[in-house]
PyMOL Python script that loads the backbone (N, CA, C, O; Angstrom):
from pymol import cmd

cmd.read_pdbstr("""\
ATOM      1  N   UNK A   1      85.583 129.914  57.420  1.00  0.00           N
ATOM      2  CA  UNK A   1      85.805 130.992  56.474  1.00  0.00           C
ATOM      3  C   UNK A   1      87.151 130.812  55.783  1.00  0.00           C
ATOM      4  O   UNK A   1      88.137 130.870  56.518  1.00  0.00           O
ATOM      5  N   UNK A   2      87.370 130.572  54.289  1.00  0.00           N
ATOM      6  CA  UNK A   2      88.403 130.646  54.166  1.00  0.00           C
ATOM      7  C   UNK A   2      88.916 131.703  53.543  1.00  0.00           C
ATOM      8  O   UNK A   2      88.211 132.401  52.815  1.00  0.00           O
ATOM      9  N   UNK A   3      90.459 132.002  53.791  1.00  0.00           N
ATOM     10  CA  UNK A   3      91.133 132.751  53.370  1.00  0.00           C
ATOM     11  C   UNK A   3      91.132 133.309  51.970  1.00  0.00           C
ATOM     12  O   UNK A   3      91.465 132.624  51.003  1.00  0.00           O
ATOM     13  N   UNK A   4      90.742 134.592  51.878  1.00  0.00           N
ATOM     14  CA  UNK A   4      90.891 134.869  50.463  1.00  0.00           C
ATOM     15  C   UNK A   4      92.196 135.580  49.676  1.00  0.00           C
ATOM     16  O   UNK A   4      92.337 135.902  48.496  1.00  0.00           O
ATOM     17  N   UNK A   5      93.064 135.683  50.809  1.00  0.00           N
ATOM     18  CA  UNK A   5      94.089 136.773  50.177  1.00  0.00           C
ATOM     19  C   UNK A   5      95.303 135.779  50.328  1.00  0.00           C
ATOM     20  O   UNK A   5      95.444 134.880  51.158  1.00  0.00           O
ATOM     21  N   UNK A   6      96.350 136.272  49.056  1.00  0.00           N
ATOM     22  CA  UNK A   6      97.348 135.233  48.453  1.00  0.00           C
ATOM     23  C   UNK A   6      98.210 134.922  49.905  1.00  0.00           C
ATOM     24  O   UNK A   6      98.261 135.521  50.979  1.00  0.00           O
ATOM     25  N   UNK A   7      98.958 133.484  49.303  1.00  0.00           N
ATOM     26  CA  UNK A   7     100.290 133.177  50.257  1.00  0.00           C
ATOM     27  C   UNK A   7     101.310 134.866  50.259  1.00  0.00           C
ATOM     28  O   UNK A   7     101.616 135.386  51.332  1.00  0.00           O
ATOM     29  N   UNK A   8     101.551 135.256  49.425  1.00  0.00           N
ATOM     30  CA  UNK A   8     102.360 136.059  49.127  1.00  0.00           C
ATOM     31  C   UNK A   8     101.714 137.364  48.948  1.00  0.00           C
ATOM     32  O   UNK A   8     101.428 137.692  47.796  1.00  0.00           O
ATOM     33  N   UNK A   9     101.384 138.322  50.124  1.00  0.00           N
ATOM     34  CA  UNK A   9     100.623 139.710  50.344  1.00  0.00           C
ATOM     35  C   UNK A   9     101.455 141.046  50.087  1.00  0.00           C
ATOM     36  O   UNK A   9     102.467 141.426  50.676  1.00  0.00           O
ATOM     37  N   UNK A  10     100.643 141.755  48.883  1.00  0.00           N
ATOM     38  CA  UNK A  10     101.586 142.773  49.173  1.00  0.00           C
ATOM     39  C   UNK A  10     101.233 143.812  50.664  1.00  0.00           C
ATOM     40  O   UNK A  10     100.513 143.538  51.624  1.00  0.00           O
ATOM     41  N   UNK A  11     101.990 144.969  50.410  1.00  0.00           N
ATOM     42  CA  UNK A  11     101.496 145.535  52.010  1.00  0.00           C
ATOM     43  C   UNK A  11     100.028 145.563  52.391  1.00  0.00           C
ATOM     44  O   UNK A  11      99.711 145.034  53.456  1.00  0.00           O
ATOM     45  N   UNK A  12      99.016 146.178  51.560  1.00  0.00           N
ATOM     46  CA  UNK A  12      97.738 146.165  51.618  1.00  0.00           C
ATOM     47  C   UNK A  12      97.113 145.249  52.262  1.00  0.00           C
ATOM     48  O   UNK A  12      96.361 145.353  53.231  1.00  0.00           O
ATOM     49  N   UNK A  13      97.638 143.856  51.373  1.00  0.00           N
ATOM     50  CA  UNK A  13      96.802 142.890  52.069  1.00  0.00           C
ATOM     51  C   UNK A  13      97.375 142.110  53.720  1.00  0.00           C
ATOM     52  O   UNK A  13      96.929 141.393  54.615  1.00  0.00           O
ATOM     53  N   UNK A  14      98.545 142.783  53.361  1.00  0.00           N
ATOM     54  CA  UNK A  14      98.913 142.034  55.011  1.00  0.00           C
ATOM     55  C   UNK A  14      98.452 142.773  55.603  1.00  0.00           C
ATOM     56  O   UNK A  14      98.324 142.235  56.702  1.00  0.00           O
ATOM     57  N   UNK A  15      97.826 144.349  55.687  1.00  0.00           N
ATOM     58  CA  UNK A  15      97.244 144.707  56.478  1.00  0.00           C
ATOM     59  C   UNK A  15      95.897 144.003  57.347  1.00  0.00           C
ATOM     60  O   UNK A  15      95.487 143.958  58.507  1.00  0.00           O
ATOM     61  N   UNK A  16      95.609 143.626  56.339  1.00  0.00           N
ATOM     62  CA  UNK A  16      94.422 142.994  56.336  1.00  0.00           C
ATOM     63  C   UNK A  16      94.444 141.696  57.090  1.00  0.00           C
ATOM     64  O   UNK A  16      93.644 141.217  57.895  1.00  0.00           O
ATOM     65  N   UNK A  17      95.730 141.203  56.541  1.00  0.00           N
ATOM     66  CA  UNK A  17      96.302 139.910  57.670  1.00  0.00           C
ATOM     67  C   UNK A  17      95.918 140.013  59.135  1.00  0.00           C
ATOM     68  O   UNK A  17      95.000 139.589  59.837  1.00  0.00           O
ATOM     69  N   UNK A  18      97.336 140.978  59.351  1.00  0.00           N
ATOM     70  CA  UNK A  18      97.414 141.053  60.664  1.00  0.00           C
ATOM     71  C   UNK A  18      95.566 141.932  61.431  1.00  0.00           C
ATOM     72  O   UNK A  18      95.433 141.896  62.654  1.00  0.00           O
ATOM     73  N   UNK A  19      94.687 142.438  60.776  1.00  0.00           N
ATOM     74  CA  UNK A  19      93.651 143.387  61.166  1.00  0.00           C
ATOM     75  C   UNK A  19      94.473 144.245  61.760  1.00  0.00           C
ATOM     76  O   UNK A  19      94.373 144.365  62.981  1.00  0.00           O
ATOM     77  N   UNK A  20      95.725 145.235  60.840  1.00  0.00           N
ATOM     78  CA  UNK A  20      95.800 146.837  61.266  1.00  0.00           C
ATOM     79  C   UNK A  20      95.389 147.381  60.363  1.00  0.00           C
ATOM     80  O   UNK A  20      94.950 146.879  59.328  1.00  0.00           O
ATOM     81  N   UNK A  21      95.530 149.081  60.799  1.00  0.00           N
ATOM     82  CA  UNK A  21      94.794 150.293  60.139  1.00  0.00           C
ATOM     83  C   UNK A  21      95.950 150.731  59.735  1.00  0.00           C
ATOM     84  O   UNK A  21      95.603 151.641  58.982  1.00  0.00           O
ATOM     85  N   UNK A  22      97.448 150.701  59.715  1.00  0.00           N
ATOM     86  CA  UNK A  22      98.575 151.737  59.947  1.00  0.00           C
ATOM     87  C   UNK A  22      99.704 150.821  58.907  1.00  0.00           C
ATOM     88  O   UNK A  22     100.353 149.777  58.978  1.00  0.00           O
ATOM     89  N   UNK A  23      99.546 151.575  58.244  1.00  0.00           N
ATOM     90  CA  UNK A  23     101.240 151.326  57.291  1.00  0.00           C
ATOM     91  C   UNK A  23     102.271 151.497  58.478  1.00  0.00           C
ATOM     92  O   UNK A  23     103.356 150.922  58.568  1.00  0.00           O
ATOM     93  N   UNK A  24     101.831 152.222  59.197  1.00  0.00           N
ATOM     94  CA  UNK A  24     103.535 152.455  59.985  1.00  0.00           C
ATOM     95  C   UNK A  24     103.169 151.335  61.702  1.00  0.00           C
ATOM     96  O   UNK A  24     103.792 151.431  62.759  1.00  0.00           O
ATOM     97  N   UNK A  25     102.292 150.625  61.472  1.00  0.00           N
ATOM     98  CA  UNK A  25     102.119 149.661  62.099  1.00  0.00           C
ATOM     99  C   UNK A  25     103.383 148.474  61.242  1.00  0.00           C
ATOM    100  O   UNK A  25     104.475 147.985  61.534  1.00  0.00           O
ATOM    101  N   UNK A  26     102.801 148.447  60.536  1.00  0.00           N
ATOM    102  CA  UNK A  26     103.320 147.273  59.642  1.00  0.00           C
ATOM    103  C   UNK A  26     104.692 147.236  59.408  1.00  0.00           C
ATOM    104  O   UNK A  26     105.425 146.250  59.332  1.00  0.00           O
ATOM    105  N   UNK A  27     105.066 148.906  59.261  1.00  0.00           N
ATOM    106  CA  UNK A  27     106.529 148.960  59.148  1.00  0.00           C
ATOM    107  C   UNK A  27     107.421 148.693  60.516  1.00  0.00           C
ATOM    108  O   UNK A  27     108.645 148.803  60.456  1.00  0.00           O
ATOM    109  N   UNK A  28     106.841 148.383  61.598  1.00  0.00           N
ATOM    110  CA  UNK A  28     107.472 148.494  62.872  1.00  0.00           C
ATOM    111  C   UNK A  28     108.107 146.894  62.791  1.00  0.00           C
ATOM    112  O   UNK A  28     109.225 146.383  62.853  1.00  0.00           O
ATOM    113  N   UNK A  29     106.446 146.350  62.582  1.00  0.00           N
ATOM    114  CA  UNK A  29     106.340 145.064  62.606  1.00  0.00           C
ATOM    115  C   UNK A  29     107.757 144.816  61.659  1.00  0.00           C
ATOM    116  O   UNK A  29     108.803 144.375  62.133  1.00  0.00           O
ATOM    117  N   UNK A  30     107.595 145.128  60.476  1.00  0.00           N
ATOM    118  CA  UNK A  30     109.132 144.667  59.733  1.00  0.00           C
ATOM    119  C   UNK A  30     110.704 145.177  60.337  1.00  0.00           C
ATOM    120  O   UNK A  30     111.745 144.758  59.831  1.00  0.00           O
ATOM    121  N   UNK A  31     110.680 145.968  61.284  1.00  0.00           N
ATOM    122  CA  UNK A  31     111.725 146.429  62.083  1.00  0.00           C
ATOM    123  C   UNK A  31     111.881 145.419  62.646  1.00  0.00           C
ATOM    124  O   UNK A  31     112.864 144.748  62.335  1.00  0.00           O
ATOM    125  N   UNK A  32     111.103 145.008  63.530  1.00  0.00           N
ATOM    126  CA  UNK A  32     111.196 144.256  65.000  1.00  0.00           C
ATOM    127  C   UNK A  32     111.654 142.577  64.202  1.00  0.00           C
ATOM    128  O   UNK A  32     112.302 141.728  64.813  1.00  0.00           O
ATOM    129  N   UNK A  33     111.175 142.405  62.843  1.00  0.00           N
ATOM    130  CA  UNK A  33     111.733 141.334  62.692  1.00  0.00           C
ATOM    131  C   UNK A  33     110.793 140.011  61.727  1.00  0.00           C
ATOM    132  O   UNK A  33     110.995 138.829  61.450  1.00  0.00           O
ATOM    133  N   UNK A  34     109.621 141.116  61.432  1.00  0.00           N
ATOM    134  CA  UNK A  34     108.583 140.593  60.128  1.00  0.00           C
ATOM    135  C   UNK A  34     109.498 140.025  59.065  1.00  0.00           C
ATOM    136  O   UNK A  34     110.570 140.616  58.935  1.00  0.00           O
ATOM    137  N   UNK A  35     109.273 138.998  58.293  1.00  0.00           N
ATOM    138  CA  UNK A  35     110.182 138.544  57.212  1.00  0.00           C
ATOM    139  C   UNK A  35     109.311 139.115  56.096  1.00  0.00           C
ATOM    140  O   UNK A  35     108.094 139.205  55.935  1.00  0.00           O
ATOM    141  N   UNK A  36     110.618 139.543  55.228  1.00  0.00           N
ATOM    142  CA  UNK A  36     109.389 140.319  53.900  1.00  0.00           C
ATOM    143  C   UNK A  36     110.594 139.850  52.733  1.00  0.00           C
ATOM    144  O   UNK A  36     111.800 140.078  52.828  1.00  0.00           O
ATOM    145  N   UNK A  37     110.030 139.272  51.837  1.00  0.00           N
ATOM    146  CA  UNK A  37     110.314 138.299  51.014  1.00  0.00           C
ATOM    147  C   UNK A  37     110.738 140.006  49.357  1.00  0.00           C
ATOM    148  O   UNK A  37     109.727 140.358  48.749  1.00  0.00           O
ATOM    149  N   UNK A  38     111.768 140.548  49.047  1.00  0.00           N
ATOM    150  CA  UNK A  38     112.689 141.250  48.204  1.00  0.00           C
ATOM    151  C   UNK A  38     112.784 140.383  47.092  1.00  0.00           C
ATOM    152  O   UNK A  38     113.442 139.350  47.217  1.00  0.00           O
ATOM    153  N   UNK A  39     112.150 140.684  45.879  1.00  0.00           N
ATOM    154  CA  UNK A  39     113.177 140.484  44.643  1.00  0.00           C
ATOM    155  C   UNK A  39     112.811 141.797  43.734  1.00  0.00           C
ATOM    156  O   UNK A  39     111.755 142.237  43.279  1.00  0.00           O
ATOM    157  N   UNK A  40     114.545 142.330  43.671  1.00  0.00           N
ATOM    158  CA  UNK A  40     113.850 143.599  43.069  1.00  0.00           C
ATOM    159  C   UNK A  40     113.364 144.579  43.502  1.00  0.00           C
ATOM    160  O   UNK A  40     113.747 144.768  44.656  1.00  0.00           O
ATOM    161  N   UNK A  41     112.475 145.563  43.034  1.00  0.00           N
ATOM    162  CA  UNK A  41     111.833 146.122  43.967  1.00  0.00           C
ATOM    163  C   UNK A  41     110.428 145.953  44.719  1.00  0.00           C
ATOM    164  O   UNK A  41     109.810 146.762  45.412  1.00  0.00           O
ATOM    165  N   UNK A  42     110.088 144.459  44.306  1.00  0.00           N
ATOM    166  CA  UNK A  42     109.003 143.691  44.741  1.00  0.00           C
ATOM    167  C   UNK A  42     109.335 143.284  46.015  1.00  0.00           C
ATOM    168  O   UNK A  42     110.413 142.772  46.319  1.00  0.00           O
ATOM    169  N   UNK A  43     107.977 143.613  47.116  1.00  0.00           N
ATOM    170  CA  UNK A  43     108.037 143.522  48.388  1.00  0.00           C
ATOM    171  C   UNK A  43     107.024 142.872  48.368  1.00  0.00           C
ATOM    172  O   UNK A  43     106.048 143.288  47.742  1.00  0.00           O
ATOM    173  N   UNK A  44     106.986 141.245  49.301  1.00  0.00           N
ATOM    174  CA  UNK A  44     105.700 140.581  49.851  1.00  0.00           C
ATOM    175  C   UNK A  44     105.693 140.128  51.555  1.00  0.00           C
ATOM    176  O   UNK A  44     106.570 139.691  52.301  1.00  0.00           O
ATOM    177  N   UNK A  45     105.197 140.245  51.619  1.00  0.00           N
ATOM    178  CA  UNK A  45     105.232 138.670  53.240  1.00  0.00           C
ATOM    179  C   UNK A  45     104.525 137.756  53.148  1.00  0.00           C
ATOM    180  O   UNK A  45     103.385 138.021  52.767  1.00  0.00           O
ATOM    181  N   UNK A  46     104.735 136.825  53.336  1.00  0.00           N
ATOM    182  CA  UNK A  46     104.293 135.515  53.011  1.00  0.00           C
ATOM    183  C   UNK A  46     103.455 134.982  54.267  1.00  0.00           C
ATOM    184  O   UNK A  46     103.878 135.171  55.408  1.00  0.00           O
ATOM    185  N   UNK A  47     102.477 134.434  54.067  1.00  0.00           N
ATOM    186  CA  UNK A  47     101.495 134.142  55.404  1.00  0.00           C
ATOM    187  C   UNK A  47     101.942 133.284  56.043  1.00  0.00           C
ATOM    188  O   UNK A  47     101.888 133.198  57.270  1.00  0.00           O
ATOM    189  N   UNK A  48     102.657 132.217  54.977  1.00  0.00           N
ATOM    190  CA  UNK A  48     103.050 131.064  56.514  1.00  0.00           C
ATOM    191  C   UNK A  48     104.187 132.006  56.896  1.00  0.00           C
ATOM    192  O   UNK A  48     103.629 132.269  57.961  1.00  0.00           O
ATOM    193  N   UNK A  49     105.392 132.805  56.957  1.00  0.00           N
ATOM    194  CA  UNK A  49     106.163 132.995  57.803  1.00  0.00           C
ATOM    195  C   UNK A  49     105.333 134.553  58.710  1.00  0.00           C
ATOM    196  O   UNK A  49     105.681 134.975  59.813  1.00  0.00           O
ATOM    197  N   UNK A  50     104.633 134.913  58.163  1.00  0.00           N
ATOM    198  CA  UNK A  50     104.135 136.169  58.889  1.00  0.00           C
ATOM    199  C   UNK A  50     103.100 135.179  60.142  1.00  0.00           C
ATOM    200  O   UNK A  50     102.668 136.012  60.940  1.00  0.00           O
ATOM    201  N   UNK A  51     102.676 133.969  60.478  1.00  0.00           N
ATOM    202  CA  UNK A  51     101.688 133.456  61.328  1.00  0.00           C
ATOM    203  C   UNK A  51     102.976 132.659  62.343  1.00  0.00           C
ATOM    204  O   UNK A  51     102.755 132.407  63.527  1.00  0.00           O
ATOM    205  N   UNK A  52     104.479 132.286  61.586  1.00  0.00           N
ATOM    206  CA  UNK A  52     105.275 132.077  62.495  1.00  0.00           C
ATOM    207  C   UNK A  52     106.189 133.010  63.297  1.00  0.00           C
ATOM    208  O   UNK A  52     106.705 132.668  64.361  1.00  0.00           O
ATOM    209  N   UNK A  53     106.343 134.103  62.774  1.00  0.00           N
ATOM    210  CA  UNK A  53     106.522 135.148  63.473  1.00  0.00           C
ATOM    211  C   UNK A  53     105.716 135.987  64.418  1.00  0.00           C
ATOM    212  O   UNK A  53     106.322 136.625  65.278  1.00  0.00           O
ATOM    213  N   UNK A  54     104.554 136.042  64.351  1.00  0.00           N
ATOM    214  CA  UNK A  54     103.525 136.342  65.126  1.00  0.00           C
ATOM    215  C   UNK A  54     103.448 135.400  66.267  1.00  0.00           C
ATOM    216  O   UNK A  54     103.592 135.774  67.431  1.00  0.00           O
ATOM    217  N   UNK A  55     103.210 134.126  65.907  1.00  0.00           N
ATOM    218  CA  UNK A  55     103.242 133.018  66.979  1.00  0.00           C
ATOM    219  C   UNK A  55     104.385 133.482  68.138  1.00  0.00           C
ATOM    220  O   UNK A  55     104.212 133.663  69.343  1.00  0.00           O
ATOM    221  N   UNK A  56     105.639 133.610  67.312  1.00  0.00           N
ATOM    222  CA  UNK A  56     106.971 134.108  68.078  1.00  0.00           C
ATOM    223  C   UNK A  56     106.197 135.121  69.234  1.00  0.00           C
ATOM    224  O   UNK A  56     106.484 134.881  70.407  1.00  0.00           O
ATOM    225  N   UNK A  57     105.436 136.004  69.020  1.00  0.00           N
ATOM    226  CA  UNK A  57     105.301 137.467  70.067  1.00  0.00           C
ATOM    227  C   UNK A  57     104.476 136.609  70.806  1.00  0.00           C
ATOM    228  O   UNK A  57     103.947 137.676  71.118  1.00  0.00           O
ATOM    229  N   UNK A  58     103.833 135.743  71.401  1.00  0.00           N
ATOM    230  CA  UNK A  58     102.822 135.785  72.210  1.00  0.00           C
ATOM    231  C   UNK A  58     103.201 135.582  73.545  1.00  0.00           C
ATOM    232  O   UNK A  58     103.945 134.723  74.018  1.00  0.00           O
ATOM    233  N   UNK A  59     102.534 136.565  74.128  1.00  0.00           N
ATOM    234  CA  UNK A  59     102.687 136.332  75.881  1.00  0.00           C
ATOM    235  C   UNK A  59     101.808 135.861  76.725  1.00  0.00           C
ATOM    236  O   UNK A  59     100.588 135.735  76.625  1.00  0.00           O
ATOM    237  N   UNK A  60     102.704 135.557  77.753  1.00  0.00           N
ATOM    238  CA  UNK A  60     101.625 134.774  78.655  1.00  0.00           C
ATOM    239  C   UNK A  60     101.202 135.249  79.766  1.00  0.00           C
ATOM    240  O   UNK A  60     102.058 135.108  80.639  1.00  0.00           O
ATOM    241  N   UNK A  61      99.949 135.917  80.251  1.00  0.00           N
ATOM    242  CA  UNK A  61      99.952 136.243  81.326  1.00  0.00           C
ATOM    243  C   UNK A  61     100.011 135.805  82.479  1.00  0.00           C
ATOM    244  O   UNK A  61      99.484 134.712  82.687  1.00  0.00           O
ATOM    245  N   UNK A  62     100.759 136.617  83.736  1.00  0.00           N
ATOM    246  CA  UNK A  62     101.174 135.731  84.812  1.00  0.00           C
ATOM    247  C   UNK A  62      99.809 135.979  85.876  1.00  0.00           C
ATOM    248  O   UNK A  62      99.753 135.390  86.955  1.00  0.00           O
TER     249      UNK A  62
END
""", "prot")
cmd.dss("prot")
cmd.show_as("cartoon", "prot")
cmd.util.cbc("prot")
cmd.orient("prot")
């Protein structure tokens, strides 16, 4: 299946990225340390750094 939504997502579609329901999901995610790409008052996240930051959270169960 390939990807249909841009390198460069606005919030909407990163929702869609990550599969949440919650703007204030997403906004946490940019707390904790989501990279979101500013020019202006244009806000994106970019998929390759939003799949290396994600990679970053994964745990391992013991």
């Amino acid at each position: 299946m390939q990807n249909e939504l841009p390198r460069f997502m606005n919030y909407s579609q990163a929702l869609k990225f990550f599969n949440i329901g919650s703007y204030n999901t997403l906004y946490k995610f940019i707390e904790v340390g989501l990279p979101v790409v500013k020019v202006g008052t244009l806000k994106r996240i970019d998929q390759q750094a939003a799949e290396e930051w994600f990679a970053q959270h994964i745990v391992k169960n013991d």
